[in-house]
Backbone atoms as SQL, in Angstrom:
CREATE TABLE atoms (id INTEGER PRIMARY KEY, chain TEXT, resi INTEGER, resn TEXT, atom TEXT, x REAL, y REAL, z REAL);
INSERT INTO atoms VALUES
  (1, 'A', 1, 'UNK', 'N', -18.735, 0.847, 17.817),
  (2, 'A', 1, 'UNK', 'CA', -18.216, -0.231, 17.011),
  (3, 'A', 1, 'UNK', 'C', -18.099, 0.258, 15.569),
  (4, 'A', 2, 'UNK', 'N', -16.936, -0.149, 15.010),
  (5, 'A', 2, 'UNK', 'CA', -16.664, 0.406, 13.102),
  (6, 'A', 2, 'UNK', 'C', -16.568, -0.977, 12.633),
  (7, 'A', 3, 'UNK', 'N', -17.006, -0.931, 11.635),
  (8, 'A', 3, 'UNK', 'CA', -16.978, -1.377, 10.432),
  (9, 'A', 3, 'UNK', 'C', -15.424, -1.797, 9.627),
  (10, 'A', 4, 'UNK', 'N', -14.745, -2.716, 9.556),
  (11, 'A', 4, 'UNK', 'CA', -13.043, -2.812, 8.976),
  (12, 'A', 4, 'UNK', 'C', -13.214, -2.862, 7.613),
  (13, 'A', 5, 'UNK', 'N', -12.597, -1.647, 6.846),
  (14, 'A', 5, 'UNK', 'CA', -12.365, -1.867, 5.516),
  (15, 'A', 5, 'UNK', 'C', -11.027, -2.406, 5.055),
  (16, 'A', 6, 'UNK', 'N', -10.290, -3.224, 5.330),
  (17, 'A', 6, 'UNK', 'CA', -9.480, -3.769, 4.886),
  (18, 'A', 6, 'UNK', 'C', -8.933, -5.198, 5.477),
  (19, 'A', 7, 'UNK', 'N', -8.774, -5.890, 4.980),
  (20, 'A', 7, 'UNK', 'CA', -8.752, -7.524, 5.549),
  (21, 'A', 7, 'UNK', 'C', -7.487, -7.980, 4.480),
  (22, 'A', 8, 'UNK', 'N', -6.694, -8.898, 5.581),
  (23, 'A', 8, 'UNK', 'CA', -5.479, -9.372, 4.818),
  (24, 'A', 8, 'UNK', 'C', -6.327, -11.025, 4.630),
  (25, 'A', 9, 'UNK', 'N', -4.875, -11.467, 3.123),
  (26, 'A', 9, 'UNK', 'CA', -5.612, -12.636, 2.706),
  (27, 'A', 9, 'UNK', 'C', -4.226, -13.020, 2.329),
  (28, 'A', 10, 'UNK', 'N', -4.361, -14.635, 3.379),
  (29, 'A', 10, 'UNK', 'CA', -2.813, -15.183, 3.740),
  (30, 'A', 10, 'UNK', 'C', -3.800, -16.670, 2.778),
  (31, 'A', 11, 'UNK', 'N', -2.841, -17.235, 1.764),
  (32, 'A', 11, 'UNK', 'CA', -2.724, -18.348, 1.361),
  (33, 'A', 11, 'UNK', 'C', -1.857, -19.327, 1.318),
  (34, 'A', 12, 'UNK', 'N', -2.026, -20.073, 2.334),
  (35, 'A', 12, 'UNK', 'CA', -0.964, -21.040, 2.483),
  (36, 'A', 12, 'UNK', 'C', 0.003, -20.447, 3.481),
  (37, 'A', 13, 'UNK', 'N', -0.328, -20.092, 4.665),
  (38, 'A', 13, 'UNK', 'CA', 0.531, -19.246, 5.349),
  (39, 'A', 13, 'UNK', 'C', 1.396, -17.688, 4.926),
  (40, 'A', 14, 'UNK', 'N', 1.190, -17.829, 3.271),
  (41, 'A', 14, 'UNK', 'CA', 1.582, -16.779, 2.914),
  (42, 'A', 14, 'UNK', 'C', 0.581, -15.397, 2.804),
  (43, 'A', 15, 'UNK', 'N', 1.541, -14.112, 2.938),
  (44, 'A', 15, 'UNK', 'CA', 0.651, -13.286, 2.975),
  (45, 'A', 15, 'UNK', 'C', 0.941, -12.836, 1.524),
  (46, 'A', 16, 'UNK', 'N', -0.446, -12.927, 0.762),
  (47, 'A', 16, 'UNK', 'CA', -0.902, -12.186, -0.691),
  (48, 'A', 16, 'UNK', 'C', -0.940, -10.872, -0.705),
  (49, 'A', 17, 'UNK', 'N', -1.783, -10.434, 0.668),
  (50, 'A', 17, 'UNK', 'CA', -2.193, -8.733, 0.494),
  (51, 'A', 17, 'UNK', 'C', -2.995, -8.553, 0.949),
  (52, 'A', 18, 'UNK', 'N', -3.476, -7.338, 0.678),
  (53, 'A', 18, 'UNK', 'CA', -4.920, -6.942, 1.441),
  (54, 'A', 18, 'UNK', 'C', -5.853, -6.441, 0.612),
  (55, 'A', 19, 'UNK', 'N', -7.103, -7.016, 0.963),
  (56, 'A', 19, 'UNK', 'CA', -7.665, -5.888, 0.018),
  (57, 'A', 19, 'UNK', 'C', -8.633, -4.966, 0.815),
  (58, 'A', 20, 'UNK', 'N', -9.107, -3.492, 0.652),
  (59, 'A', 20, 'UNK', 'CA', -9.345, -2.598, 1.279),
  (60, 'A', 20, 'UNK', 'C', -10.987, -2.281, 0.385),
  (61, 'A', 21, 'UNK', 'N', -11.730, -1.966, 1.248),
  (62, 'A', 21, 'UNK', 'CA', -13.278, -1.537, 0.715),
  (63, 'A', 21, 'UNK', 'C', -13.264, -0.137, 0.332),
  (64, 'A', 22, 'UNK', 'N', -13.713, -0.010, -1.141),
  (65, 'A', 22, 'UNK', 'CA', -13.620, 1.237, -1.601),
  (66, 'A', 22, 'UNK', 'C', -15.052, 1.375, -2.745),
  (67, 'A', 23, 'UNK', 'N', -16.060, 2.284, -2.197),
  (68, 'A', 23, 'UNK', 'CA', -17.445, 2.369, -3.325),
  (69, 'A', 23, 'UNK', 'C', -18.002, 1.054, -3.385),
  (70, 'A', 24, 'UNK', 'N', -17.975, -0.002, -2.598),
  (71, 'A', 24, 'UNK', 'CA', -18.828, -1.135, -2.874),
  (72, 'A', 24, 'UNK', 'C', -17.727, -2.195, -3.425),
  (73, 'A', 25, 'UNK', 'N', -17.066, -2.141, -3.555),
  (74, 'A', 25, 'UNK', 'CA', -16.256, -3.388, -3.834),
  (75, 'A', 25, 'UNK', 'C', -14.848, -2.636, -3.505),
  (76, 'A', 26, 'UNK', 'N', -13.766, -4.066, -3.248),
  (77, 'A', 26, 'UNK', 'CA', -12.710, -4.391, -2.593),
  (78, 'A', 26, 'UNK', 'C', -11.422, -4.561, -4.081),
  (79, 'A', 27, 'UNK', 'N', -10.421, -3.737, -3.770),
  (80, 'A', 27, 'UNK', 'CA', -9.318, -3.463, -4.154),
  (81, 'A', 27, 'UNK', 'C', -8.146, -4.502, -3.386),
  (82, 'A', 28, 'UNK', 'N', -7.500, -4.956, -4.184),
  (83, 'A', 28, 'UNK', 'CA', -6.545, -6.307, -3.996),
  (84, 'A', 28, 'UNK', 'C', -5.245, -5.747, -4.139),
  (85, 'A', 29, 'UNK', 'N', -4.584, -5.171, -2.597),
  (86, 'A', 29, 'UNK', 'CA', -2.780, -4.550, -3.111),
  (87, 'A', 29, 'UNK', 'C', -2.415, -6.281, -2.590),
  (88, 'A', 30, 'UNK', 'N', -1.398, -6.206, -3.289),
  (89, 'A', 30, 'UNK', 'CA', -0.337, -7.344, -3.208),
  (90, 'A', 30, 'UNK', 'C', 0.544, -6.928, -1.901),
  (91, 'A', 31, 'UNK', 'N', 0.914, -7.966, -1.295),
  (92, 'A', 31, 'UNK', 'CA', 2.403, -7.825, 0.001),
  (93, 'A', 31, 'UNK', 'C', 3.252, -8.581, -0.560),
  (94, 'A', 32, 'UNK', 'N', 2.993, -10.022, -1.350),
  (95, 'A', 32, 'UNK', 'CA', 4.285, -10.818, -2.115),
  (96, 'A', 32, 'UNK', 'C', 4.282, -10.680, -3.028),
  (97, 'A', 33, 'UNK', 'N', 5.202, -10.409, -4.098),
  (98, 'A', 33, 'UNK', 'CA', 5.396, -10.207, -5.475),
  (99, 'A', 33, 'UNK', 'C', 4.781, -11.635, -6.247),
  (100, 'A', 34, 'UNK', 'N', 4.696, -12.978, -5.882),
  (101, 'A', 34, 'UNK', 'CA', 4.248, -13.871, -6.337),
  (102, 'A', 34, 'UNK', 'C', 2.846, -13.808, -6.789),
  (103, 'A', 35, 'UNK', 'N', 2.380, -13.067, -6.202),
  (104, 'A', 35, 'UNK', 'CA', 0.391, -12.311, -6.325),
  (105, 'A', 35, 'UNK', 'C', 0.811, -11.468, -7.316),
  (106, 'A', 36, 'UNK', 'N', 1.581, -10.796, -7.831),
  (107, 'A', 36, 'UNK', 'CA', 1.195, -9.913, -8.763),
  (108, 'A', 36, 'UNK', 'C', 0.135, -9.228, -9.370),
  (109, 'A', 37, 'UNK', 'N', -0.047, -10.494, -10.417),
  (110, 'A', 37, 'UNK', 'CA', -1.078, -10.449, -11.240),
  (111, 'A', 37, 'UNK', 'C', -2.413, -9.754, -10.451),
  (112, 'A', 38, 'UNK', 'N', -2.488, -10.327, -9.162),
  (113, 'A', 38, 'UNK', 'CA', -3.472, -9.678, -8.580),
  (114, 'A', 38, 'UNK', 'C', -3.580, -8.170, -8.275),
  (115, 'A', 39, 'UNK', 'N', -2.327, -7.624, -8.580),
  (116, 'A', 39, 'UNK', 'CA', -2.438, -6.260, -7.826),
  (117, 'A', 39, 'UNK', 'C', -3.193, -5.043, -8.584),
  (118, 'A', 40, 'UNK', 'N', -4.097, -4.793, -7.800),
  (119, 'A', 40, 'UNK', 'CA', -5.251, -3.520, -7.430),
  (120, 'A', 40, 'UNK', 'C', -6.500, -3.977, -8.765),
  (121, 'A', 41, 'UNK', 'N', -6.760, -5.214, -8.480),
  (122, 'A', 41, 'UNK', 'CA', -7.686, -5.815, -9.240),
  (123, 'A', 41, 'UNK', 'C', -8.999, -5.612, -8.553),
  (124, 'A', 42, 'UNK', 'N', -10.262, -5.710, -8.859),
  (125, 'A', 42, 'UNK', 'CA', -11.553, -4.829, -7.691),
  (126, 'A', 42, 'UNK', 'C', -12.002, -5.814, -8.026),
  (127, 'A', 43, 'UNK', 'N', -12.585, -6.702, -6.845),
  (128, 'A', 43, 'UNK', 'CA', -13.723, -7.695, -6.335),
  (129, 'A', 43, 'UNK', 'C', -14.536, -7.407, -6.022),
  (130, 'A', 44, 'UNK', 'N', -15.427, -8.017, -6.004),
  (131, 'A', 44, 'UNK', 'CA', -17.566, -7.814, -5.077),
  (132, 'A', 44, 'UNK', 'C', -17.416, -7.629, -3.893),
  (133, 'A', 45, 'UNK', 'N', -16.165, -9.010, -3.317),
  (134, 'A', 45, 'UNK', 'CA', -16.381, -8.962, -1.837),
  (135, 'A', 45, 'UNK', 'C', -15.070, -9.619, -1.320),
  (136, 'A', 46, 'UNK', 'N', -14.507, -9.661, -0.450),
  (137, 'A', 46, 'UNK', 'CA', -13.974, -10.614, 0.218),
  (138, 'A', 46, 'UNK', 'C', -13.053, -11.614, -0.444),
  (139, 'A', 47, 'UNK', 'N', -14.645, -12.474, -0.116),
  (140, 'A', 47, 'UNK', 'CA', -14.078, -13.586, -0.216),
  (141, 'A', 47, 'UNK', 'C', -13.924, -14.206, -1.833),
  (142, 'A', 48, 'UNK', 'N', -14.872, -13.350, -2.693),
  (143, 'A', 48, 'UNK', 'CA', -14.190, -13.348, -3.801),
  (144, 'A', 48, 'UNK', 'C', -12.548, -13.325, -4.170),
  (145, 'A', 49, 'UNK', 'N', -12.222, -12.645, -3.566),
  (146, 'A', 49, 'UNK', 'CA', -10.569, -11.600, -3.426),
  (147, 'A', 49, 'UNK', 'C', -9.818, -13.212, -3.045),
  (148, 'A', 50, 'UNK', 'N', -9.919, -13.984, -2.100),
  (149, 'A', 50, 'UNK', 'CA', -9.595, -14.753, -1.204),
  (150, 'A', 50, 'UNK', 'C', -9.654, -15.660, -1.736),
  (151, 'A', 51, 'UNK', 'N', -10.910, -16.419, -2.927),
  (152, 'A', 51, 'UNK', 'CA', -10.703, -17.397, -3.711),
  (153, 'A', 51, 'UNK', 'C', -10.099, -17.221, -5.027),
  (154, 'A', 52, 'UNK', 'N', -9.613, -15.792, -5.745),
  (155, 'A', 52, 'UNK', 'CA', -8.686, -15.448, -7.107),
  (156, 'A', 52, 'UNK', 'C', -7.331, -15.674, -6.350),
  (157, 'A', 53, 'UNK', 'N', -7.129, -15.307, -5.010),
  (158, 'A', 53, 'UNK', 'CA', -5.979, -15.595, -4.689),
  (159, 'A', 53, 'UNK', 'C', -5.256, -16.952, -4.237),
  (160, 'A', 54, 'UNK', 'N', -6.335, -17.895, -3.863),
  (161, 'A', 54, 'UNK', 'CA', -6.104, -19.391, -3.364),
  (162, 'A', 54, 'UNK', 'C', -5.948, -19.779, -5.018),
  (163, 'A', 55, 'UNK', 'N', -6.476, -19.555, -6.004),
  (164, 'A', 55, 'UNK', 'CA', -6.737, -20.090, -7.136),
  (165, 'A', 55, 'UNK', 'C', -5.321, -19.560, -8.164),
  (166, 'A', 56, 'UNK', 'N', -4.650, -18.825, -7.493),
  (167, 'A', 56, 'UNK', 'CA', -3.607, -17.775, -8.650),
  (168, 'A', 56, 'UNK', 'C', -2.475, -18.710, -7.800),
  (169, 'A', 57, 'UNK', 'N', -2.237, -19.120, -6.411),
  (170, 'A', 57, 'UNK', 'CA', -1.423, -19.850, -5.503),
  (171, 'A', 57, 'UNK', 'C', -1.162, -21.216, -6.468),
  (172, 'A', 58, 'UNK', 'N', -2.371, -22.248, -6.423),
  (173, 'A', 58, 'UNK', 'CA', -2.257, -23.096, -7.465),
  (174, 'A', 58, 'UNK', 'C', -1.789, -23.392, -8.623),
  (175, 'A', 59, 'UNK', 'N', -1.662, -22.180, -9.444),
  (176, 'A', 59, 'UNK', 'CA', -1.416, -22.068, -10.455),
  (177, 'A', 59, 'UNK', 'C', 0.458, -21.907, -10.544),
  (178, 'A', 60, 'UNK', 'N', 0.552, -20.918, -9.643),
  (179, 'A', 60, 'UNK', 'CA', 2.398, -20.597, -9.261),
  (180, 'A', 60, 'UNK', 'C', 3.212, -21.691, -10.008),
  (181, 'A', 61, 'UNK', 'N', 4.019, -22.222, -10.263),
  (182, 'A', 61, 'UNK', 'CA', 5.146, -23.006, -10.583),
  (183, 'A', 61, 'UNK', 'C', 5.680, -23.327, -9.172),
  (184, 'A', 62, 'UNK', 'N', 6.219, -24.496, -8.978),
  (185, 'A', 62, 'UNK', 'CA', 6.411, -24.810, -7.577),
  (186, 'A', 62, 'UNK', 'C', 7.765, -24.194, -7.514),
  (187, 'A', 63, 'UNK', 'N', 8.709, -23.858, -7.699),
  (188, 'A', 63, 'UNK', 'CA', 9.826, -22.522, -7.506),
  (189, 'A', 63, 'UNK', 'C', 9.291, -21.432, -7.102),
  (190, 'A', 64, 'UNK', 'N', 8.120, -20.774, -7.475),
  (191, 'A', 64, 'UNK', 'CA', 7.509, -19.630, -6.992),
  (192, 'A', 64, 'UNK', 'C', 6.729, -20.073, -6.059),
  (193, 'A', 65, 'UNK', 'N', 6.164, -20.882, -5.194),
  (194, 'A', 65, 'UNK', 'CA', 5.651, -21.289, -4.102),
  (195, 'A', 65, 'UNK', 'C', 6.044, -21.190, -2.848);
């Protein structure tokens, strides 16, 4: 059994990206250009990654949604 270093993080059906485990904390690539801001930003964990990205979704302008 392994260990997965990389986990996708879909908000709102959309896919944001993935972020991948690297030295103890998690790297955030973008898949939609609407995440931007997020891209290759380093989190603690997870689900950190997963709530900057539910929280950056909110923020969007509803044209970019």
């Amino acid at each position: 059994m392994t260990n997965a270093n990389a986990y996708a993080i879909e908000v709102q059906g959309r896919s944001a990206g993935i972020v991948v485990a690297d030295r103890g904390a998690f790297t955030f690539f973008v898949s939609d250009w609407a995440f931007r801001d997020l891209d290759r930003r380093v989190f603690r964990n997870v689900g950190q990654a997963e709530r900057a990205a539910q929280l950056h979704y909110k923020r969007l302008p509803n044209h970019r949604r």
